[in-house]
N, C-alpha and C positions, 0 to 999 in steps of 0.2 A: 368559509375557509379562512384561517386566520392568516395574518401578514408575513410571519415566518413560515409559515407553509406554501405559503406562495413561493415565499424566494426559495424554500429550498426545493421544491418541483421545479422553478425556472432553471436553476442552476443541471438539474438531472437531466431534464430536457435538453439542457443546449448543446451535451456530451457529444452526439454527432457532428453538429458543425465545429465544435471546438478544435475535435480530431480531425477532420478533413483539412480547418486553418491551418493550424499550426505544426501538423504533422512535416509539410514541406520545408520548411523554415526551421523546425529544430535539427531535421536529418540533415539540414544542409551544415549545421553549427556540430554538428556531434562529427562531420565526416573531418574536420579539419581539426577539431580540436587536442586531438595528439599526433606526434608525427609520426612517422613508421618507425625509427628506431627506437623511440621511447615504448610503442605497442610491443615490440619485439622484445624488448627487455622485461617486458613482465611477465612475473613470477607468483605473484601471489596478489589477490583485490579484495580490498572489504568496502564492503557498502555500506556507509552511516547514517545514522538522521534520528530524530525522537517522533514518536506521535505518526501520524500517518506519512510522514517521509519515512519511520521504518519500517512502517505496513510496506510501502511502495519497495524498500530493500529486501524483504522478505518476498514478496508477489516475484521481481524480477530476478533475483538471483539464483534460482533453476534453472533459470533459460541461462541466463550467463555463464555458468558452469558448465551446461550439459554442448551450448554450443563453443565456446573457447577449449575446452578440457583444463581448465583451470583452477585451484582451489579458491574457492569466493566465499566471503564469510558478511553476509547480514550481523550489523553491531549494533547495539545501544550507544547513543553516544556519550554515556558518563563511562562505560565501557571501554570505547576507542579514548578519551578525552581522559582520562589515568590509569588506564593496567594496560592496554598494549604497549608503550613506551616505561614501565615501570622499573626502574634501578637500573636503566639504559642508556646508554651515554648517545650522541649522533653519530651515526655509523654511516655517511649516507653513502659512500661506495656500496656496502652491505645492502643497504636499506632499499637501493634507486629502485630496486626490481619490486617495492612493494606499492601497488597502486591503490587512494585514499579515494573515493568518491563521497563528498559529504554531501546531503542533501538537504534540504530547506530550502521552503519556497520564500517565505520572507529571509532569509540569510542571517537573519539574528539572532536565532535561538546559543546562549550563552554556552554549553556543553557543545555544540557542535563546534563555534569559534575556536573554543579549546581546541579542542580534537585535532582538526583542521590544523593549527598554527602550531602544537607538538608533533601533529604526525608529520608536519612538513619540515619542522628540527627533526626529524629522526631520521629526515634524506627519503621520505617517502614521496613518489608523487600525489600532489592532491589538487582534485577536481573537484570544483563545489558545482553541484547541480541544482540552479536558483532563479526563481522570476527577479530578483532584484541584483544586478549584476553589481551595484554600487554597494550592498551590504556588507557587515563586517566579517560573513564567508566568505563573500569572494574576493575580500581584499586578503585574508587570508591565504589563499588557496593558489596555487601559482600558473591556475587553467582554471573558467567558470564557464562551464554551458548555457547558457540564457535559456530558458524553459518559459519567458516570460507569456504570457498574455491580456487580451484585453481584459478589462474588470468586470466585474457583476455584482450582481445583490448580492447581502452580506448571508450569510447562513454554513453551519458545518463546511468544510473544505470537502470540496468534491471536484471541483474543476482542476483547482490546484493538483490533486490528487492524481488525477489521468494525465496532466501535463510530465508530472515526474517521472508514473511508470513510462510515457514516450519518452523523456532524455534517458531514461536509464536501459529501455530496449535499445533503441538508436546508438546511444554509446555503447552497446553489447556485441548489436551487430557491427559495427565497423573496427570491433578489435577481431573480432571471430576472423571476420574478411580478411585483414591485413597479417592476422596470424595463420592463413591460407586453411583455416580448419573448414572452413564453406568456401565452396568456388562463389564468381563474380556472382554470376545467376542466382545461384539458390539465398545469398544476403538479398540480393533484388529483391527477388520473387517471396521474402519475407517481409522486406520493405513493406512492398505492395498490398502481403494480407493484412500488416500491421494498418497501413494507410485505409484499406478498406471494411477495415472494423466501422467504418464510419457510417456504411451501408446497415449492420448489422445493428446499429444503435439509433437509426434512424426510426422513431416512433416507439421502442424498446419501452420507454417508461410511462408513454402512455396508455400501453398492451398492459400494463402490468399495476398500471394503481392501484384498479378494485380489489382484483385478487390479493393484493399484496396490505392494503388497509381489511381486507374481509379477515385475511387469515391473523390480524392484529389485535383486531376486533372478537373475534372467538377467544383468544386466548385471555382476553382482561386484566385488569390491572396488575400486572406480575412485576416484580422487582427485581427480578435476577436471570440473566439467562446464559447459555451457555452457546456460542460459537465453534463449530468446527470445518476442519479442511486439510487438506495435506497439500504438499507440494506449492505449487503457485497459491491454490487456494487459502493454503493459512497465510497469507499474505493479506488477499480479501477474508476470512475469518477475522483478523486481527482490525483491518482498516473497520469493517461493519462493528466488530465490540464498540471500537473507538465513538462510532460515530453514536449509538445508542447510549453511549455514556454521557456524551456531548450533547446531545441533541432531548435525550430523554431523563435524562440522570437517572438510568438506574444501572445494579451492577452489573457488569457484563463483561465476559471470561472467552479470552480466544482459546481453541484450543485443538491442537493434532489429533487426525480420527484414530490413530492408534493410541497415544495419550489417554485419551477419551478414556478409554478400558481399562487401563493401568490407575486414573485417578477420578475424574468428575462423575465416573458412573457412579461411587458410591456416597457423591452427597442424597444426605435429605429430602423429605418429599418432592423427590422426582416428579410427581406430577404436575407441583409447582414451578419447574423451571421451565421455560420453554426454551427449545433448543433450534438452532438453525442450522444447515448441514449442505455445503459447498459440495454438491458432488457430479464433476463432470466428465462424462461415463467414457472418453477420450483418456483420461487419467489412469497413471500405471498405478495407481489408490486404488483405483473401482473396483474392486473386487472384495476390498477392507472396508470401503465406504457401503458395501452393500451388504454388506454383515452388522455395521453398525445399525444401519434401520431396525432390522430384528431386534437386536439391544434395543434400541429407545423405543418399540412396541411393548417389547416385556418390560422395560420399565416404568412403563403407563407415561412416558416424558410426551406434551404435548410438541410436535416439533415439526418443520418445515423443511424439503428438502430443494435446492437451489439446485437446478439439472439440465438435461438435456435432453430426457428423455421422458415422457408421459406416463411412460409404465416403471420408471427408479421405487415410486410410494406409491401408494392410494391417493389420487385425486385430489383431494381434497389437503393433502399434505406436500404437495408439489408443486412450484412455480417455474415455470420453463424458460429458460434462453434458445436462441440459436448454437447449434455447435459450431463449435472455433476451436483449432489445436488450444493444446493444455497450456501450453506456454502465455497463450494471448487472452486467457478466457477472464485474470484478473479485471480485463478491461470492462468486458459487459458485465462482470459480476458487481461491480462496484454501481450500475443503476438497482440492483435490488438489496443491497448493504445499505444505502443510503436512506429509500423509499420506506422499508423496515423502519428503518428510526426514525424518519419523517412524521411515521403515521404512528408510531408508538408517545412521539412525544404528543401529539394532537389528543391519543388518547389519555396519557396524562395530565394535560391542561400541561405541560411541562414550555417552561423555557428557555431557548437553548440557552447551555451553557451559565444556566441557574442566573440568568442575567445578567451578572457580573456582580452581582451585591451580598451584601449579606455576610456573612460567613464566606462567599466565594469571590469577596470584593478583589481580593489580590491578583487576580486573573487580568485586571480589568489593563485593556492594554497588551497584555499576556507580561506583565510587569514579572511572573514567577519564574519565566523563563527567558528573559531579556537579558534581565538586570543583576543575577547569579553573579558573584563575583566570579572572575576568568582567573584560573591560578595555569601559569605555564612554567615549565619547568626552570631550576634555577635562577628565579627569580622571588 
């Protein structure tokens, strides 16, 4: 087993105890971190970040709509950071009611800073949700949630990754609460399942190596694949592309199971691409998601389905979690997104993140997205 294989199974492993840690300690930072009038004045929330903090915006922002009744909008942050403020003067009487959640686990990425430090000239509130509360997020930001935790081996972002979706559920549920949309009890008692996902990931990616390097191993040196999921799950759709690009460097395409039909169905020998498929039978999807299987049988597409149910595919095309509501499921989905690309790049001889050299030297540091010159407005 090579040395990045290690770290990155260490790191999937630890996903239990992480959430058990830290789960107390961030709900305790999310419960205080806006006051009730400022909760009460919202009107409209976008969630930012680049890379798998927007996975992480995209995963949570179903639950945050469906429990606030609020428009919530997952961004790119070159998206938030020049065309939401575009040809707009500061309005923040106007603006107070729109609430920023910028995410980044290191706080530095240069698009998000922007973002951040114009949407908060636009009179928006902004909340950087970040392990490093010193970064130039959250000096930006005029509220930062600490997401922080302890460290580990170096490999793909995975720890980081479930630390964020908890600030961003935890900050979801304590606006719902305060916006009286869920009584005291039923935020609890989500609390609770959230906190006890920890039960549910306890031993999760040990259940699930062979299977999950077997069905890697069948499929062979493929260069391209295709991701899908709806709802929460194209959240995990989008984080697992990421992490197979990262981890494996090959291409690989998030993508909506409805999407799916409208475009990716008619690339190319489809038997070449392998496809992977989020489908948790809990999901107001499943019934789309289980139309898609038939598609990718006629399409002769070799493909895996991520589930909850043994009978979703054929056997040998299915990998199983525990069921958990739809809302919470990006949580355990993200041990077989990861394990995926773990054992893909092994079978490439692949390393991660092309090592930093080469042609991919600019990386090195993450110097491409540090060090972006910051344009804010009139200036």
């Amino acid at each position: 087993m090579s040395a990045e294989l290690d770290s990155f199974l260490m790191q999937i492993r630890s996903l239990s105890d992480l959430l058990h840690e830290a789960t107390p300690r961030i709900e305790s930072n999310a419960r205080t971190i806006l006051s009730t009038p400022e909760i009460y004045g919202i009107r409209h929330i976008i969630l930012t970040g680049s890379g798998d903090s927007y996975a992480a915006a995209l995963a949570v922002a179903p639950a945050l709509r469906a429990w606030t009744g609020l428009p919530v909008q997952p961004m790119v942050s070159m998206e938030a950071s020049r065309y939401v403020d575009h040809g707009r003067p500061p309005l923040s009487g106007r603006n107070r009611g729109l609430l920023v959640v910028s995410i980044s686990s290191s706080g530095e990425a240069a698009r998000l800073v922007e973002a951040t430090h114009r949407l908060r000239a636009l009179g928006a509130i902004t909340l950087a949700v970040t392990a490093s509360p010193a970064s130039r997020a959250a000096q930006a930001a005029e509220k930062t949630l600490d997401i922080s935790i302890p460290a580990s081996v170096s490999a793909p972002g995975t720890r980081s990754y479930v630390a964020s979706l908890l600030g961003i559920y935890l900050l979801s549920l304590r606006i719902a609460e305060v916006l009286m949309c869920m009584t005291m009890d039923r935020a609890g008692a989500l609390r609770s399942e959230l906190a006890g996902m920890s039960n549910a990931l306890h031993g999760l990616s040990e259940s699930m190596e062979a299977a999950a390097r077997e069905r890697i191993d069948a499929w062979g040196l493929f260069h391209a694949a295709d991701v899908l999921g709806s709802g929460p799950s194209f959240g995990s759709a989008s984080y697992t592309a990421a992490k197979l690009v990262e981890a494996a460097g090959i291409h690989a395409s998030a993508q909506d199971v409805e999407e799916f039909h409208h475009l990716n169905y008619f690339v190319d020998t489809p038997e070449s691409i392998p496809t992977i498929l989020f489908a948790p039978t809990r999901s107001v999807a499943v019934n789309r998601t289980r139309e898609l299987v038939t598609t990718l049988e006629q399409l002769g597409r070799p493909y895996l389905a991520i589930t909850d149910d043994t009978r979703f595919a054929p056997a040998k095309n299915v990998l199983v979690l525990p069921q958990v509501d739809e809302f919470f499921s990006p949580i355990l989905q993200t041990v077989p997104g990861a394990l995926l690309s773990a054992f893909t790049a092994v079978k490439r001889k692949a390393v991660h993140y092309r090592g930093h050299t080469g042609p991919w030297r600019g990386a090195v540091d993450a110097a491409l997205v540090r060090n972006s010159k910051i344009e804010l407005a009139n200036q």
